[in-house]
C-alpha positions in Angstrom: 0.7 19.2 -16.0 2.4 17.8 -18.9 5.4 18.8 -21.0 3.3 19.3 -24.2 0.9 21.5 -23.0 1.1 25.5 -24.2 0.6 26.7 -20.5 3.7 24.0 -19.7 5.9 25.3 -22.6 4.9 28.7 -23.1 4.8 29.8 -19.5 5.6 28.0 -16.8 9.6 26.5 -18.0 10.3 30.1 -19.3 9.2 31.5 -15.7 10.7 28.9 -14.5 14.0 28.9 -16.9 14.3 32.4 -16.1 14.6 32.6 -12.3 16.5 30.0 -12.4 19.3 31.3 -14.9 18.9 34.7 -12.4 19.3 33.5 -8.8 23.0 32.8 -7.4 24.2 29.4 -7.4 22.9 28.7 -3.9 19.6 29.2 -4.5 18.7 27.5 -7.7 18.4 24.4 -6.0 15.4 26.0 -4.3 14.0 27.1 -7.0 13.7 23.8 -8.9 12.6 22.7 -5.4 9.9 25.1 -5.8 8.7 25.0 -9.3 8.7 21.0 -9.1 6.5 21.0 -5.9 4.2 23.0 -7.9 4.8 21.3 -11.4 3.3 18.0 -9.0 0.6 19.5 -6.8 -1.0 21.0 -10.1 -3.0 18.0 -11.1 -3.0 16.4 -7.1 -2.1 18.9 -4.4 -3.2 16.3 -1.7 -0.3 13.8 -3.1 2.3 15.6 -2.4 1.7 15.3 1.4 2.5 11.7 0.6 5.4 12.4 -1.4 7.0 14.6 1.2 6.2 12.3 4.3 7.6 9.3 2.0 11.2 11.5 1.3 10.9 12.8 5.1 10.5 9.0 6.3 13.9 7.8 4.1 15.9 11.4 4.7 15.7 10.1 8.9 16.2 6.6 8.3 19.6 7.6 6.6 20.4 9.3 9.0 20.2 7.4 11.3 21.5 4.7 9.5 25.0 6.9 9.0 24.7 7.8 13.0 24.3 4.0 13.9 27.2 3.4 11.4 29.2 0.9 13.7 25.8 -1.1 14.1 25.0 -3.8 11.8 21.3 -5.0 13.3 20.5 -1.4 13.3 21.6 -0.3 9.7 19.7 -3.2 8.7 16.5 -2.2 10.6 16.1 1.0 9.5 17.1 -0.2 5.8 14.0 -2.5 6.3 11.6 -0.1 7.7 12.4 2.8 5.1 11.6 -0.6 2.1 8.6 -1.5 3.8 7.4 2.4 4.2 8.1 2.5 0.3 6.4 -0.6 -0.3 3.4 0.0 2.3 2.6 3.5 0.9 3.3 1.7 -3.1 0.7 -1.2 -2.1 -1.6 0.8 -0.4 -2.7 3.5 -2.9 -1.9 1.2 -6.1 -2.5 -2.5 -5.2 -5.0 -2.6 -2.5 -8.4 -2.5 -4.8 -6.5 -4.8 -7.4 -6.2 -7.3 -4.6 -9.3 -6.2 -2.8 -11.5 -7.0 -6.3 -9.1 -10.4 -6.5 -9.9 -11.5 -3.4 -13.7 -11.1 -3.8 -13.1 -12.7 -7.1 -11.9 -16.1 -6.0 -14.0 -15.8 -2.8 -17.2 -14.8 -4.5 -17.9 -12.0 -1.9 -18.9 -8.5 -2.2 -16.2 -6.6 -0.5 -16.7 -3.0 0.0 -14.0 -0.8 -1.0 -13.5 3.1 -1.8 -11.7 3.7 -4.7 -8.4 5.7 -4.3 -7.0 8.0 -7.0 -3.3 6.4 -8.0 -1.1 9.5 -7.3 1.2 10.0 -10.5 4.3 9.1 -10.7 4.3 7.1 -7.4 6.2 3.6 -9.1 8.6 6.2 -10.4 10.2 8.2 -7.0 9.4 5.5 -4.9 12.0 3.2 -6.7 14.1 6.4 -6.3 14.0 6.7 -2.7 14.5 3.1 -2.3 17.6 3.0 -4.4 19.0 6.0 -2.2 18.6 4.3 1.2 20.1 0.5 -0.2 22.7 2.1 -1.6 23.2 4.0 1.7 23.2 0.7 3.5 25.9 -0.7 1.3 27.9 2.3 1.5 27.8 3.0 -2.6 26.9 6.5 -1.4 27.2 8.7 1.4 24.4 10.2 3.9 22.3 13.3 2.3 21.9 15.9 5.3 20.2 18.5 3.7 16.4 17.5 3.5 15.6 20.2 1.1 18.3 19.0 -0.9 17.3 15.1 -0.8 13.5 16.5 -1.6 14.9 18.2 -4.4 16.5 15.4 -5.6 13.2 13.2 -5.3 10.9 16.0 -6.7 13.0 16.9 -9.4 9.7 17.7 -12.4 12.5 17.0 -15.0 11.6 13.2 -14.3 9.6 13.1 -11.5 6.2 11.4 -13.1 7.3 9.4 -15.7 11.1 9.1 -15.3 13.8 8.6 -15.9 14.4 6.6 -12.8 17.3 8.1 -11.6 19.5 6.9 -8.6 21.0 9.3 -5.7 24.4 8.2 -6.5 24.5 9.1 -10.0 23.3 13.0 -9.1 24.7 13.3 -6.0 27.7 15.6 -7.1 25.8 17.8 -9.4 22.9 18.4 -6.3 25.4 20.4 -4.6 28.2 21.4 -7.5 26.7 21.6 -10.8 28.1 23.9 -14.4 25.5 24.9 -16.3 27.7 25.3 -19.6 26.1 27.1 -22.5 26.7 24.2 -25.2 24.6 21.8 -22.6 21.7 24.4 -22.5 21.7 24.1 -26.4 21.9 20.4 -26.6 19.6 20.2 -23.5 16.9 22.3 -25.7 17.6 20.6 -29.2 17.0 16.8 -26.9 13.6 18.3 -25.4 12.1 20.0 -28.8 12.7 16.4 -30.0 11.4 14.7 -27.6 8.0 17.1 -28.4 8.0 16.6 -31.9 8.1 12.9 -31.4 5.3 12.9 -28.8 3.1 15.5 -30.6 3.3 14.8 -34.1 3.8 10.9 -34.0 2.8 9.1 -30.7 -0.2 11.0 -30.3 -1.4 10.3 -34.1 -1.1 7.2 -33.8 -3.3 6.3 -30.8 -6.4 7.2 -32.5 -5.6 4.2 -35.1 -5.3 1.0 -32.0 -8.4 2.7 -30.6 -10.5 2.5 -33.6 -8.9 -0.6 -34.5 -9.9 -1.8 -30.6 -13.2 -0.6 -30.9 -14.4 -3.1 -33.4 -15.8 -6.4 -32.6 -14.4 -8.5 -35.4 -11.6 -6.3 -36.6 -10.0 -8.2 -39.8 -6.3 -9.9 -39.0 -4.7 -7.2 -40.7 -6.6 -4.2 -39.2 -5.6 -5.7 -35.4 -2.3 -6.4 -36.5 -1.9 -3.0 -38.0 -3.1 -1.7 -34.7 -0.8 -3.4 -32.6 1.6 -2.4 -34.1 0.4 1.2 -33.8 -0.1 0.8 -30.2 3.3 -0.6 -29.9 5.0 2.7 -32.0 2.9 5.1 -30.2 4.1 3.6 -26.7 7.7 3.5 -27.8 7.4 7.2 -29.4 5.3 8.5 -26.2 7.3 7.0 -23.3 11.0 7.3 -25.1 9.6 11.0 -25.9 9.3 11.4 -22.3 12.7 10.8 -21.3 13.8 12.6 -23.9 12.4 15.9 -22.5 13.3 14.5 -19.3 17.0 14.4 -20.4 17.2 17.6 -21.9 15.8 19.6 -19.2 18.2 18.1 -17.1 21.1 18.9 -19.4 19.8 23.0 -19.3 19.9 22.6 -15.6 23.3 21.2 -15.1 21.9 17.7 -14.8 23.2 14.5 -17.1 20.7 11.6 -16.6 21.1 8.8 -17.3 19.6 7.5 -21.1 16.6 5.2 -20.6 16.3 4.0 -24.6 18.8 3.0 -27.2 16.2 2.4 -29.9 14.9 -1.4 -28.3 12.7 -2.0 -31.7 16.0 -2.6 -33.4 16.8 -5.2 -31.0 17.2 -8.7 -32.4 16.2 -10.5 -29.5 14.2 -10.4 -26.1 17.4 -9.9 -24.0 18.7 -7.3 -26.3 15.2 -5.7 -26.2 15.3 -5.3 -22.5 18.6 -3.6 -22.7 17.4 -1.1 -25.1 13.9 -0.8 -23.3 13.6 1.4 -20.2 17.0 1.0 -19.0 16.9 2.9 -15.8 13.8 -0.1 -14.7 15.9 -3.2 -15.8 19.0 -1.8 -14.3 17.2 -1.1 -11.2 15.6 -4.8 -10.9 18.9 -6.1 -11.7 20.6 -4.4 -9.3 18.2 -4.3 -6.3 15.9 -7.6 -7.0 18.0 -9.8 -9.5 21.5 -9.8 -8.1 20.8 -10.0 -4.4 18.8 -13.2 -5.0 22.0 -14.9 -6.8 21.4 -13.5 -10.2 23.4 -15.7 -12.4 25.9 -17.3 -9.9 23.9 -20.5 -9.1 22.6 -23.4 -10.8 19.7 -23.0 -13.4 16.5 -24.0 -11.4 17.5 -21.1 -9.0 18.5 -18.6 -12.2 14.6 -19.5 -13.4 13.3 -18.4 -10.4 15.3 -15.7 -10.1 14.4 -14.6 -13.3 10.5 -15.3 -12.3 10.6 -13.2 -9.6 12.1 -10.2 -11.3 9.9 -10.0 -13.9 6.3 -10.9 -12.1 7.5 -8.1 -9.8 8.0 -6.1 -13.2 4.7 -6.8 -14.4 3.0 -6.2 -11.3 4.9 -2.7 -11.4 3.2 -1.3 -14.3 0.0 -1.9 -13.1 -2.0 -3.7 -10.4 -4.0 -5.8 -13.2 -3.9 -9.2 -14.5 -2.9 -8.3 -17.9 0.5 -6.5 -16.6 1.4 -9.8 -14.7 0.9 -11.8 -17.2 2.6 -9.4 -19.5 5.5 -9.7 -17.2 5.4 -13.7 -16.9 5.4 -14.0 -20.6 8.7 -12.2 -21.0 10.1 -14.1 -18.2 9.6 -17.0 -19.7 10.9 -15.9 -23.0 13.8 -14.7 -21.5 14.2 -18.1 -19.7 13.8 -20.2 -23.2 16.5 -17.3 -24.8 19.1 -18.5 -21.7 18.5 -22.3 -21.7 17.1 -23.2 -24.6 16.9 -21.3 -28.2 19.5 -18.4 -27.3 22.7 -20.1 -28.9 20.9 -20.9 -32.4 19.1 -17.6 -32.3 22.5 -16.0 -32.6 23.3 -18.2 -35.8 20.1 -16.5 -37.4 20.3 -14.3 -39.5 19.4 -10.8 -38.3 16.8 -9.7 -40.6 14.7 -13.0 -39.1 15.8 -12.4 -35.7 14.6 -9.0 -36.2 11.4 -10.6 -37.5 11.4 -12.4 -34.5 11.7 -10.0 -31.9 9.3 -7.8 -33.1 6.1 -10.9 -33.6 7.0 -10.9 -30.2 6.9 -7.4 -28.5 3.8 -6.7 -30.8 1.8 -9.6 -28.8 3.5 -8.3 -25.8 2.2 -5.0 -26.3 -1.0 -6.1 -27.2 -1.6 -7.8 -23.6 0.1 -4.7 -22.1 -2.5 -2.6 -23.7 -5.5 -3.9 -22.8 -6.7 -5.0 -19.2 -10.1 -5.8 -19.8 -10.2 -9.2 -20.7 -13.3 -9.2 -22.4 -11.7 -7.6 -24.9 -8.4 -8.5 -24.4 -8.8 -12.3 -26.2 -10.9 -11.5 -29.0 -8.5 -8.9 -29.9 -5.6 -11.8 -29.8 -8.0 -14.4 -31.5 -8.7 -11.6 -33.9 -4.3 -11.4 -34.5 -4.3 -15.4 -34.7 -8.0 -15.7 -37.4 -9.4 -14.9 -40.0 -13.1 -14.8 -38.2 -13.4 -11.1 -39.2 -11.7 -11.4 -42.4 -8.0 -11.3 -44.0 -8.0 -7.7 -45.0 -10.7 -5.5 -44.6 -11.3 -2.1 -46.7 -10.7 -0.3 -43.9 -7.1 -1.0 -44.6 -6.7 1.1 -47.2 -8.6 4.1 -45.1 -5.9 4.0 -42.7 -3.1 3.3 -44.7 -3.9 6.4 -46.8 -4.3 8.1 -43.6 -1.4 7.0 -41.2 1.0 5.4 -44.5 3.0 8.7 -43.4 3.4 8.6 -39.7 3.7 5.0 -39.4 7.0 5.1 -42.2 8.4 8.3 -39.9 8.2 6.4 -37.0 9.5 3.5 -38.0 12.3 5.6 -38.8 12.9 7.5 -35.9 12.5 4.1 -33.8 15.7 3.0 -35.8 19.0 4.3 -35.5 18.7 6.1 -38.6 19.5 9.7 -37.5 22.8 8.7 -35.2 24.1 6.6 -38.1 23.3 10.4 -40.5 25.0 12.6 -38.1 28.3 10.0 -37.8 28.2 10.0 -41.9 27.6 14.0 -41.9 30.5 14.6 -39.3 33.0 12.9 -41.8 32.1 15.8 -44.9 34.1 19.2 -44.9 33.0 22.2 -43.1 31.0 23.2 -45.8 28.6 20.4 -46.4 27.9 20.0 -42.5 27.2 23.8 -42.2 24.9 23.5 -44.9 23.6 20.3 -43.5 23.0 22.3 -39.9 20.9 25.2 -41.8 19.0 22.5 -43.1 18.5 20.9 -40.1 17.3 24.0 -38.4 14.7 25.3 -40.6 13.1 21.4 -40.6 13.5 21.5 -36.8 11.5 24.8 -36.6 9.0 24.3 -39.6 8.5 20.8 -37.4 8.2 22.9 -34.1 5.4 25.3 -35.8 3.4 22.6 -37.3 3.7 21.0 -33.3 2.4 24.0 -31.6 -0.7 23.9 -34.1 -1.5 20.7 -33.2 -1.2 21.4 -29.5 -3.3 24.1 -30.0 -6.4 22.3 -31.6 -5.4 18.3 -30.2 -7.4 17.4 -27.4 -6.5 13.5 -27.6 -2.6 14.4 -25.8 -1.9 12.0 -22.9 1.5 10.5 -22.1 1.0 6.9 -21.5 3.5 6.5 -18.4 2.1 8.4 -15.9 -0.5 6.0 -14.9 2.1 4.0 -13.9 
């Protein structure tokens, strides 16, 4: 089930919105328990046996952990068993065929392997779980003794297949004591209408255009540039969608998670980028991968491999393919140049060409992101880097009439145009920001209409983050 699908919005979150506004205090924490159990066994019923014995595994580990308190050796073994749980059940269901076909690849053998459906979201709440039982062993957070309520926590379909990632210790007060204040419902419903529109009427246009653009054999370099760059909107639209609807269901639930974007395509270099850029990820590798292996607090050959650890294990953690480790290495290494070498003069630049720079960049980035089959994935480059199939094709001027429109609105929207519009509109009087606010409105719901018509007839609607 997705958010932008009628049944989703239309039934199932007002059922669902509903009982949850009715019951007493006590017992909405079952009911999200309930609907998100169902929200995930919708599309895989069978996976969420595996995401109950993986919360089950962690919820007795930590306790024991917090009964063994006085014990070092022991908090620290059942630290490592609830990580290599995680990791076993993370390996097993999305790395063992990549490394199975690998293997067979170098060795020249035909192994024999039965492919396994990845279950969604499984990068997502495994990270979860894993951040709740490290930051139980370092005492950030206290033990969870409720297993309904640690399940709920895990399950949560707010974010639960495409996250936010959000850590135990940020939620923990608002599991059990939570105000679900009117203004937050409002705010929480404005964030997740947004986060539609975005998806609906921009993302999902613009997938079509790096598909057809893919699809050619010798696309011209300004046809596989221009759909690079689509490909790189439409994953920054879909994905930053996501979270938005992630966030504002939270907010109408009493939740406040944490934000996962702050509009990275405006970034004027790679470290700034991956600031901007799924936040709750980079905070999480910082934090659990980055800083325990010395972080910034040695000498430089051990900050490079720190750095080279972190981001091949962030590559590898968007997909078990080539393409995503390499993907992963080639930021590394950028980041790595940014630190050592470049990073002082880049700052001297000014920032229209650092702009310039960042974004030649994440384009190429998101290029070898984008496409795993390598077959396809070089000429695609060589056709970025030649003029084989041509400088600029007709076809240029097809799409350009075609997608001028979204690609200027969501260039827009991926700039922080609107927050620097609302901080002007809050200096006028009364007057002008009331009038401002009806205007606002009747876009908002003309936007909403013309969304649910596309919904309606759009077959093409996936969200690019759950298959990871």
């Amino acid at each position: 089930m997705v958010f932008s699908s009628l049944f989703f919005y239309f039934i199932y979150l007002p059922l669902f919105l509903v009982l949850y506004y009715v019951v007493p205090r006590a017992a909405k924490n079952y009911v999200l328990l309930a609907f998100s159990l169902v929200f995930y066994a919708w599309g895989e019923p069978v996976y969420v046996f595996l995401m109950l014995g993986m919360t089950l595994s962690d919820y007795i580990l930590g306790r024991l952990m917090h009964k063994y308190d006085s014990s070092k050796s022991k908090r620290k073994l059942f630290l490592v068993l609830s990580i290599v749980i995680d990791l076993s059940c993370l390996a097993f269901f999305k790395y063992a065929g990549f490394l199975v076909g690998t293997i067979g690849s170098i060795s020249g053998a035909d192994i024999p392997f039965m492919e396994i459906a990845l279950p969604i979201g499984i990068s997502f709440f495994t990270f979860q779980t894993m951040s709740y039982t490290i930051d139980l062993y370092r005492r950030e957070v206290t033990v969870e003794k409720n297993y309904a309520e640690y399940l709920m926590y895990v399950s949560m379909f707010p974010q639960l297949i495409a996250g936010p990632i959000v850590r135990y210790k940020t939620v923990k007060q608002e599991l059990h004591e939570r105000e679900i204040k009117m203004q937050d419902v409002i705010d929480g419903f404005i964030r997740f209408i947004y986060g539609l529109l975005k998806k609906v009427l921009l993302a999902n246009r613009l997938g079509s255009l790096f598909d057809d653009a893919l699809a050619l054999q010798n696309p011209s370099l300004a046809f596989a540039w221009l759909g690079a760059i689509a490909f790189t909107l439409q994953l920054y639209l879909d994905f930053s969608a996501y979270s938005d609807m992630a966030i504002g269901l939270g907010k109408m639930l009493g939740f406040k998670f944490d934000e996962n974007f702050n509009y990275p395509l405006s970034a004027k270099s790679v470290t700034d980028f991956w600031r901007r850029w799924h936040i709750s990820l980079s905070s999480w590798f910082r934090d659990y991968v980055y800083i325990p292996l010395g972080g910034n607090r040695c000498r430089i050959p051990r900050q490079i491999f720190n750095l080279a650890v972190v981001w091949f294990l962030t590559g590898l953690w968007h997909g078990a393919s080539w393409n995503y480790v390499i993907w992963g290495v080639y930021y590394g290494i950028l980041l790595c140049l940014e630190k050592f070498v470049y990073g002082k003069y880049l700052e001297k630049a000014p920032k229209f060409l650092r702009h310039v720079y960042l974004c030649l960049i994440i384009v190429i980035g998101f290029t070898v992101f984008a496409i795993e089959d390598f077959s396809k994935l070089i000429p695609y480059l060589g056709s970025m880097f030649s003029t084989k199939g041509g400088l600029c094709g007709k076809e240029i001027l097809f799409y350009l009439q075609n997608y001028g429109f979204v690609f200027i609105v969501s260039i827009v929207v991926s700039m922080p145009v609107f927050p620097a519009l609302e901080k002007k509109i809050s200096g006028f009087g009364c007057g002008a920001r009331k009038t401002f606010g009806i205007i606002y409105a009747v876009i908002f719901a003309l936007l909403f209409v013309v969304a649910v018509s596309y919904m309606v007839s759009d077959t093409y609607n996936p969200f690019l983050y759950f298959r990871f």
